[in-house]
C-alpha positions in Angstrom: -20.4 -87.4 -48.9 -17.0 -87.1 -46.7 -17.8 -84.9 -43.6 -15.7 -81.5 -43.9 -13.7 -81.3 -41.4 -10.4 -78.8 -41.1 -7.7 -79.9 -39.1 -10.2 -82.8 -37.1 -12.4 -80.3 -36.4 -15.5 -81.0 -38.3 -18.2 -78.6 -40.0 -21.5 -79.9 -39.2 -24.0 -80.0 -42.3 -26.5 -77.6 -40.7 -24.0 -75.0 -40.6 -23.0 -75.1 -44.4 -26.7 -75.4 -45.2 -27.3 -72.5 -43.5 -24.4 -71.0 -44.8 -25.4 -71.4 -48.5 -28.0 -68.3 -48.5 -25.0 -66.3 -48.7 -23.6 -68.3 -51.6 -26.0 -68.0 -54.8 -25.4 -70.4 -57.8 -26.6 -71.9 -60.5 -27.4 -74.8 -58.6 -28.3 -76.4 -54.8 -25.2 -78.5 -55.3 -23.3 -75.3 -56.2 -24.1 -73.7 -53.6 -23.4 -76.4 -51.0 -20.3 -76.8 -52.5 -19.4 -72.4 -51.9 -20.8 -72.4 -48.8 -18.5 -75.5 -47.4 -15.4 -74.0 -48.8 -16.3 -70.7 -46.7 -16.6 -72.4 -44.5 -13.9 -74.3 -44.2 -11.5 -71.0 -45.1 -13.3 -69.3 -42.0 -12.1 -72.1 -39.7 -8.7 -72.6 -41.2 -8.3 -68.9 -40.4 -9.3 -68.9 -37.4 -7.4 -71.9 -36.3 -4.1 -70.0 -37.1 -5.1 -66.9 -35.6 -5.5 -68.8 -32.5 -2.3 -70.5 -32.7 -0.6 -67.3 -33.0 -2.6 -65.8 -29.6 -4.5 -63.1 -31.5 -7.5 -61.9 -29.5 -9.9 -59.6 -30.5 -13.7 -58.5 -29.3 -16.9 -58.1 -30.9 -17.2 -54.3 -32.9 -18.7 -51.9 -35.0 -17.7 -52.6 -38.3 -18.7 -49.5 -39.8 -21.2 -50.4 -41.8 -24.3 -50.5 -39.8 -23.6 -53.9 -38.2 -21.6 -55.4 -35.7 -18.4 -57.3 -36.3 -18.2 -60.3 -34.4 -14.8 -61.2 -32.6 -14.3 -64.1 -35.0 -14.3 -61.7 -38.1 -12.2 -59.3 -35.7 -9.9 -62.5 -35.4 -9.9 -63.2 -39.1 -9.2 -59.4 -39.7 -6.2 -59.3 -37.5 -4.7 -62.1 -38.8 -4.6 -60.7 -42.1 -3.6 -57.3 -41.2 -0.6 -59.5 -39.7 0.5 -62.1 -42.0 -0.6 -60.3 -45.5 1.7 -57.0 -46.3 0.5 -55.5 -49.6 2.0 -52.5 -51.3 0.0 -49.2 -52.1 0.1 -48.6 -55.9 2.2 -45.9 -56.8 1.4 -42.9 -59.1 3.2 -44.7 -61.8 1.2 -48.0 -61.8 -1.9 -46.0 -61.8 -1.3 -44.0 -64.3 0.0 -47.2 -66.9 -3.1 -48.5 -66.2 -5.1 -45.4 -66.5 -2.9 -45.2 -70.0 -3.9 -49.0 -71.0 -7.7 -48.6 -70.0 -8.7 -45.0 -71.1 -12.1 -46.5 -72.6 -13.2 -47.2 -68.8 -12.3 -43.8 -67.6 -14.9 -42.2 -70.4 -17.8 -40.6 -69.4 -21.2 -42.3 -71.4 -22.6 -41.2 -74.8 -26.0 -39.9 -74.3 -28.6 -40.1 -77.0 -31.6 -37.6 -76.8 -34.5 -39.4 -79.1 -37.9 -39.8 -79.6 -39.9 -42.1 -80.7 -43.7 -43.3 -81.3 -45.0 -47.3 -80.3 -46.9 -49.2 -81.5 -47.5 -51.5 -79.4 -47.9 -55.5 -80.6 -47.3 -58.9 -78.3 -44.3 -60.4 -80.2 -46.2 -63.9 -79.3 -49.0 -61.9 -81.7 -47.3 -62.6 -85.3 -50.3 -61.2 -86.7 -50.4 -57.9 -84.3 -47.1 -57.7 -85.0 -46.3 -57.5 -88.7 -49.7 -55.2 -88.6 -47.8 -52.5 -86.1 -44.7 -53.3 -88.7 -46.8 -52.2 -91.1 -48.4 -49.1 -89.6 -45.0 -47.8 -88.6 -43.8 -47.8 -92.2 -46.6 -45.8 -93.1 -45.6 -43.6 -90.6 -42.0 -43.2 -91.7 -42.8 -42.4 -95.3 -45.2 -39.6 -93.9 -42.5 -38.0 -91.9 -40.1 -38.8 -94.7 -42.1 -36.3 -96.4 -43.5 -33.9 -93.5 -40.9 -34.4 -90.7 -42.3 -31.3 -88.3 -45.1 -33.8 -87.6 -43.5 -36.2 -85.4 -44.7 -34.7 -82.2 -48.0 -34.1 -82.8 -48.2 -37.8 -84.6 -46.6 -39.4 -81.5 -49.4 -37.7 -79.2 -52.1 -38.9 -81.5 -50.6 -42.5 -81.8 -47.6 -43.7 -79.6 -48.9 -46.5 -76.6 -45.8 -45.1 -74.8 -46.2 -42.5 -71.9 -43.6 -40.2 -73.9 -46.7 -39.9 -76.0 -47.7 -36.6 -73.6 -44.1 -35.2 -74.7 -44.2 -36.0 -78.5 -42.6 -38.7 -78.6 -39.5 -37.3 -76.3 -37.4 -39.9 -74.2 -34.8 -37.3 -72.7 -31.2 -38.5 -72.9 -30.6 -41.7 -72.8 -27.1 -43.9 -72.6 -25.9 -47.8 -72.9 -27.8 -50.1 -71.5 -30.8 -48.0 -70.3 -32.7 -49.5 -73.6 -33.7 -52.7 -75.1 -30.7 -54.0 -77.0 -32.3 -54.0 -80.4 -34.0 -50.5 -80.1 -29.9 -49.5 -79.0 -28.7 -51.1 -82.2 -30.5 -49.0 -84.4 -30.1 -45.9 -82.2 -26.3 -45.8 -81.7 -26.5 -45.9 -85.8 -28.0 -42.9 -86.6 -27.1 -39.5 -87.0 -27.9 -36.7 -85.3 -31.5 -35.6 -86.4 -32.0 -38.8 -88.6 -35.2 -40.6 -88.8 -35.0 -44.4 -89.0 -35.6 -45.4 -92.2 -37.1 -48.8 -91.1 -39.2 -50.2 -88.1 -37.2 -51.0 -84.8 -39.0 -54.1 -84.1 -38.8 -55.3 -79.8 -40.9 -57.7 -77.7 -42.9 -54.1 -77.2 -44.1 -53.9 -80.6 -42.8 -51.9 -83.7 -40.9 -48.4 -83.0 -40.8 -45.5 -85.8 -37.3 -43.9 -84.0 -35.8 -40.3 -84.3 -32.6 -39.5 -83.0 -32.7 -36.0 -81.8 -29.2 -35.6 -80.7 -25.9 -37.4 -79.6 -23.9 -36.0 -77.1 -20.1 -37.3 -77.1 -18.9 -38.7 -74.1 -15.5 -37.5 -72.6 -12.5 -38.1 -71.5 -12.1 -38.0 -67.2 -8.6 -36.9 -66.8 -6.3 -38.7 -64.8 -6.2 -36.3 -61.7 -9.8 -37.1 -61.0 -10.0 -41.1 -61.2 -6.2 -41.3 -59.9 -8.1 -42.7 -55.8 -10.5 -44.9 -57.7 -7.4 -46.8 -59.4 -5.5 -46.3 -56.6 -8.3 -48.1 -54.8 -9.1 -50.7 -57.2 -5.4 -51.6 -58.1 -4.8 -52.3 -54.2 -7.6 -54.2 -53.9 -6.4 -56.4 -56.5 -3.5 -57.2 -54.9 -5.1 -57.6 -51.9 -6.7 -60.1 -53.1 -4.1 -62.0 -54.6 -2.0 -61.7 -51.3 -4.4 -63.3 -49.3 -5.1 -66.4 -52.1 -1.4 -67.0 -51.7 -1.9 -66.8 -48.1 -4.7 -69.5 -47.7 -2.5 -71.5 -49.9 0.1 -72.0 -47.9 -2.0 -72.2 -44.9 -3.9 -75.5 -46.7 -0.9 -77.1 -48.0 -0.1 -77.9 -44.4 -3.7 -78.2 -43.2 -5.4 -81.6 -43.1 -8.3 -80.7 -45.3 -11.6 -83.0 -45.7 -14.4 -83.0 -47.6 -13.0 -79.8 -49.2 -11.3 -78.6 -52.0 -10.0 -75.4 -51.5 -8.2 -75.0 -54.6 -11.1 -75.1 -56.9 -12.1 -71.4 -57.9 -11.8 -68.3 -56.0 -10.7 -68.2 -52.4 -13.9 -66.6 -50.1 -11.0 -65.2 -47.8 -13.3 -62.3 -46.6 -17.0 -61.7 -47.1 
């Protein structure tokens, strides 16, 4: 393996195996591999700030912790060398236009429902709660009032002790498959089959759905604002470190493979 080095100045291995707990992958390999080319970045930066005769001191960040003077340096630098434009009222509100769907409050689903529960490792247990639950649809088919007093006598979930009742619900706060059947029913509309999960077999009401709505404009106009110039930000300073490596004697590094760790 080629020793990293930036410029002659080289990047002992300790310090990038120290520096890959704040670089999780996939693999150790990976993770070497992140935490080199932060490292590396971090000196290249701080080699130019120093040839420019920035100085800085250790300070409070703001966040609870203290920033040290080499961040400070990095910082400065930045501040210095990358000029970014604030997006205007016009850009945010194109992409306010182009991405409505995000700017949408959740649909929230108030259901019950009665488990039994069944090991989905237990083939047996399982098609036996399958079972059970489709005799239990057929009798609410045909006495639906007696939901809540069968999901007290007979659910394994603790929403037994409130008939079955899960509150309100949205996206993602439920097992995918139990979500599939739940997003397809209609208000008040009983589930005409078993909604089968690792937990067992389900016998599932929807109660109510509440439409999400629209936020207007005026009150996510900062967050765009904010993630639009981060963006940008972002860009900037690639484009920055690009330039800075194309005349950089770089080893053991390749710093235009994937993103560019400019700033942690």
């Amino acid at each position: 393996m080629t020793q990293l080095s930036v410029n002659g100045v080289a990047i002992p291995e300790a310090a990038i195996a120290a520096e890959m707990q704040n670089h999780p992958a996939s693999s150790a390999d990976d993770a070497w591999h992140e935490a080199a080319r932060a490292l590396a970045v971090r000196e290249l930066l701080l080699q130019e700030a120093r040839r420019q005769g920035l100085e800085t001191e250790a300070a409070d960040a703001g966040d609870g912790r203290e920033r040290t003077a080499e961040e400070g340096l990095i910082e400065r630098l930045l501040e210095r060398e990358v000029r970014v434009p604030e997006a205007d009222e016009a850009a945010c509100r194109r992409y306010y236009e182009s991405n409505r769907q995000r700017f949408r409050t959740p649909d929230l689903f108030e259901a019950s429902h009665i488990l039994l529960a069944a090991s989905v490792d237990d083939k047996a247990a399982h098609a036996a709660a399958c079972g059970e639950a489709e005799e239990l649809i057929a009798g609410l088919q045909r006495q639906p009032d007696t939901f809540a007093a069968l999901a007290k006598a007979r659910s394994a979930c603790p929403s037994a002790s409130t008939g079955g009742s899960l509150g309100q619900v949205s996206k993602g706060q439920t097992v995918p498959e139990f979500e599939t059947f739940l997003f397809a029913l209609e208000s008040g509309q009983l589930c005409p089959v078993p909604v089968k999960t690792r937990y067992g077999a389900h016998v599932l009401r929807l109660d109510r759905r509440i439409e999400g709505r629209q936020l207007p404009f005026e009150m996510v106009h900062e967050r765009i604002a904010e993630y639009l110039g981060e963006a940008v930000w972002r860009r900037a300073n690639a484009q920055y470190l690009k330039i800075l490596a194309g005349s950089a004697d770089l080893q053991g590094v390749d710093l235009d493979a994937g993103a560019s760790p400019l700033v942690q």
